[in-house]
C-alpha positions, 0 to 999 in steps of 0.5 A: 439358542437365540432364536427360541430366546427371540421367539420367546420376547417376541411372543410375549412382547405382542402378547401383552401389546395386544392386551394392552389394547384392551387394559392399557397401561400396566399391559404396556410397560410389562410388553416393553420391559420384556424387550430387554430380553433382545439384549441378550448377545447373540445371534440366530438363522430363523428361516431361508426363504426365495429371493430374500435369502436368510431370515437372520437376526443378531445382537452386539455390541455394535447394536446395544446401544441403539436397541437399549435407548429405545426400550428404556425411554420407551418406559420411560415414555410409558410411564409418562403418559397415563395423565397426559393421555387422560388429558387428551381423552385416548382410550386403552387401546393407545397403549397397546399401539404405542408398545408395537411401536417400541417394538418396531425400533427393536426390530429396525436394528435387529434383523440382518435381512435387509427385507425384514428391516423394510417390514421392521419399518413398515411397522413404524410407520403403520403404528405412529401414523394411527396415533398420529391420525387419532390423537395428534393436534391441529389438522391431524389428519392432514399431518398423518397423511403427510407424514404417511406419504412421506415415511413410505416414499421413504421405505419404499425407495430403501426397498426398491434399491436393494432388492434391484441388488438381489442382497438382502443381508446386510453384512453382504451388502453392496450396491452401485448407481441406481440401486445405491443412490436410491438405498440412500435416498430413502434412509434420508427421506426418513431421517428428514434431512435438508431438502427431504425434510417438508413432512418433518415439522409437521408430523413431530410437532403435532403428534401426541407428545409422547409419540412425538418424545420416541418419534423425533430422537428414535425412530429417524435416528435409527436411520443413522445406524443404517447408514454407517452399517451400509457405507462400506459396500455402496460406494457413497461420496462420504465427504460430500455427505458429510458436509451435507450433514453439516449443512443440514445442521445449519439450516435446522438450527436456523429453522428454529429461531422462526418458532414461536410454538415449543413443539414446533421449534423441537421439530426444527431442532430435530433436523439440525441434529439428524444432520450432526448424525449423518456428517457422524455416519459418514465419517470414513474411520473406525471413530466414526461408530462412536460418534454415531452412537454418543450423538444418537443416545445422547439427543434421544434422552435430551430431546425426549425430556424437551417434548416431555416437558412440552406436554407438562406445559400442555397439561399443566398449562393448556399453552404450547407457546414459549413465550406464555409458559412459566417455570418453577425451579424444577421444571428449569432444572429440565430445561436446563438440563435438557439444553445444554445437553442438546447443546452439546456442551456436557454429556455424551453429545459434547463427546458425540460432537467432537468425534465428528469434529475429528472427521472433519475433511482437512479443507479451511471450507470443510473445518469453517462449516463444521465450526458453523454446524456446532456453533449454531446448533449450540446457539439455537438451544440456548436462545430457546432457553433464553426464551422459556427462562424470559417468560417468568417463573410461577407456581406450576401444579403438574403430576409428579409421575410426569416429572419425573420420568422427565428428569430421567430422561434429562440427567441420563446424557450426564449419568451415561458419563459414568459407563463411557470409560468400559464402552470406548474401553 
C-alpha cells in the first residue's frame, strides 16, 4: 500500500539527511535519490485528525512532473556542489539541510491536506533561510531575514484563508471573499510576483548558488501547481490574473536590463518567468495544466544550469559580473543552451509558451501584452547573452563534475522533447 511505501522513503530519506549532517555529500545524494520512491503511483489516508480532517497523500500523473524535476535537479544540484561549497568553506553539515530542502518540494505537492502543504512549506522556508544566513553572500544576514519575513508573510497568509474555510483537503476546496483572496494572496507572495516581489532579488541572488539553482525555479514554481489545482473552487477573476501574469513577465523582464551582477540579473528573470506561470495557472481550459507543467519544468533545468554556470565563474573566476567573466567554448555551449531555452524559442518552454498563447483572452489589449510578455522575456535572454558572449573568450580552468552536471541541467529542456509525444498523449 502507499502508505508503508511513504513511510518507508520518508524514513529513509531523514535518515541519511540527517547523516548527511555529519558525513556530507554521498549521505546527501543517497537521501535524494531515495525520494524517487514517491514517484510510485498511488495514494494513501495516513491518519484523521480534529479540525484538519484527513492526513491524505497522493501521486499521479498530474503530480509527476513537478515532483520528479525537483528530485532530479536536486542530484543534479548535489552533484554539483562539493567543490563550490569548498570554496565557500561550509562544512558537512550543509549537505545534510540542503537534502531536507529537496524533501520539502516532495512534500509541497504530495500531501492533499492543505494544512500539511502549510508545514511542507514551513520546511522550506526553515532549511533555505539557514543556508541562506549561513553560507549566502553580501549582507546575508539582512537577505535571510528579508527572505524570512517574506516567505512567512506568505504562508501564513495561505493558512489563515483556508482554515477561515474549515476545508483542508484540497480536492474539496472552496473559498469565497476573505478567505479566497488571502489563499491567493499568499501563494503570490511566494512566487514573487510584480508588487510582492521586494524580497525576491535579494534572496535568489545572494544565496549560495546551489540553493540559489533549487530556490529560483523549484521552490516559487511550485506555487504555480497550487494555484492551477485550487482555481476551480475560489471563484479567482482568472482573466484578470491572468493579464497580471503577463504584466508581471514585462515588468521582470525589463528588471533585468538594470543588472550588471549575473546572479542579480537571474533573479530579476525569475519574476518575469513566475509571471509566464501564473497567466498558465489561469488559463480557464483543460490545456491550461500543460502550459503550467512544460513552462515549470522547462525554467527549472534552464535557469538552474544559468545559476550553475554562475558559480563555475564564481569558483573559476572569483567575478559574478557579466561584463568581467570569459568563456570557453564549452562553457558558451551553456549559455547558449541555457538562453534559448529561457528564451523560449526551442525545448519545452516554446511549447510551455504557446499553450499560454492559446489562452490568451480574445481582446486586441489582452492578444497585445501577451505579444509584449514573450517578446520581452525573449529579449532579455538574448541581451544577456549578447552581454556574456561581448566580454570575450579565454581559457577557463573549472572542475569537470561541476560542468557537467551544468550541461545536464541545459540539454534537459531539449532532451525532454523526446517523451513529450506519450505525455500529451
Amino acid at each position: 500500500m502507499y502508505s508503508e511505501l511513504f513511510i518507508l522513503a520518508t524514513a529513509l530519506s531523514v535518515l541519511l539527511a540527517l547523516v548527511a549532517l555529519r558525513l556530507g555529500h554521498l549521505a546527501a545524494l543517497v537521501s535524494i535519490a531515495l525520494m524517487l520512491l514517491f514517484l510510485t503511483p498511488g495514494s494513501a489516508v495516513l491518519t484523521t485528525l480534529p479540525y484538519v480532517g484527513q492526513v491524505a497523500v497522493a501521486m499521479d500523473g498530474h503530480k509527476l512532473p513537478f515532483i520528479a524535476t525537483a528530485i532530479l535537479l536536486g542530484l543534479l544540484v548535489t552533484f554539483y556542489a562539493p567543490r563550490y561549497l569548498k570554496h565557500l568553506g561550509a562544512p558537512n553539515w550543509y549537505y545534510g539541510v540542503h537534502a531536507l530542502y529537496v524533501l520539502s518540494f516532495v512534500y509541497i505537492i504530495l500531501f492533499e491536506n492543505l494544512f500539511f502543504v502549510f508545514l511542507a512549506l514551513e520546511l522550506s522556508i526553515v532549511t533555505s533561510f539557514l543556508l541562506i544566513w549561513y553560507f549566502g553572500y553580501g549582507n546575508r544576514r539582512f537577505v535571510g531575514l528579508l527572505y524570512f519575513i517574506w516567505a512567512q508573510i506568505g504562508s501564513i497568509l495561505f493558512l489563515i484563508g483556508v482554515a477561515l474555510t474549515g476545508r483542508f483537503t484540497a480536492g474539496e476546496f472552496t473559498a469565497t471573499s476573505l478567505a479566497s483572496f488571502l489563499v491567493l494572496l499568499g501563494l503570490l507572495v511566494k512566487m514573487g510576483t510584480a508588487g510582492v516581489h521586494f524580497w525576491l532579488p535579494y534572496a535568489h541572488a545572494e544565496a549560495p548558488t546551489p540553493l540559489s539553482a533549487l530556490l529560483s525555479p523549484i521552490h516559487v514554481g511550485l506555487m504555480a501547481y497550487w494555484i492551477w489545482r485550487l482555481k476551480t473552487g475560489v471563484g479567482w477573476p482568472l482573466e484578470a490574473l491572468f493579464l497580471y501574469g503577463l504584466a508581471t513577465a514585462v515588468y521582470g523582464s525589463l528588471l533585468v536590463f538594470r543588472e550588471a551582477d549575473f546572479k542579480r540579473a537571474l533573479a530579476d528573470s525569475t519574476i518575469a518567468n513566475m509571471g509566464l506561470l501564473l497567466a498558465a495557472a489561469s488559463i480557464k481550459a483543460d490545456f491550461g495544466y500543460t502550459a503550467v507543467a512544460l513552462l515549470f519544468v522547462g525554467h527549472a533545468f534552464a535557469k538552474a544550469a544559468l545559476f550553475m554556470l554562475a558559480g563555475i565563474y564564481i569558483v573559476s573566476l572569483h567575478t559574478r559580473e557579466i561584463d568581467a567573466v570569459r568563456w570557453d567554448r564549452h562553457l558558451l555551449a551553456v549559455e547558449i543552451l541555457g538562453f534559448v531555452a529561457l528564451a523560449g524559442l526551442f525545448g519545452i518552454n516554446l511549447l510551455g509558451k504557446a499553450y499560454v498563447a492559446a489562452g490568451v483572452p480574445a481582446t486586441f489589449s489582452a492578444a497585445a501584452l501577451a505579444v509584449f510578455a514573450f517578446l520581452s522575456t525573449a529579449v532579455y535572454s538574448f541581451y544577456l547573452l549578447n552581454r556574456l558572449y561581448r566580454a570575450g573568450e579565454a581559457q577557463v580552468e573549472y572542475p569537470l563534475d561541476m560542468y557537467a552536471a551544468t550541461l545536464a541541467a541545459a540539454a534537459a529542456p531539449y532532451v525532454l522533447l523526446a517523451a513529450l509525444p506519450l505525455w500529451l498523449h
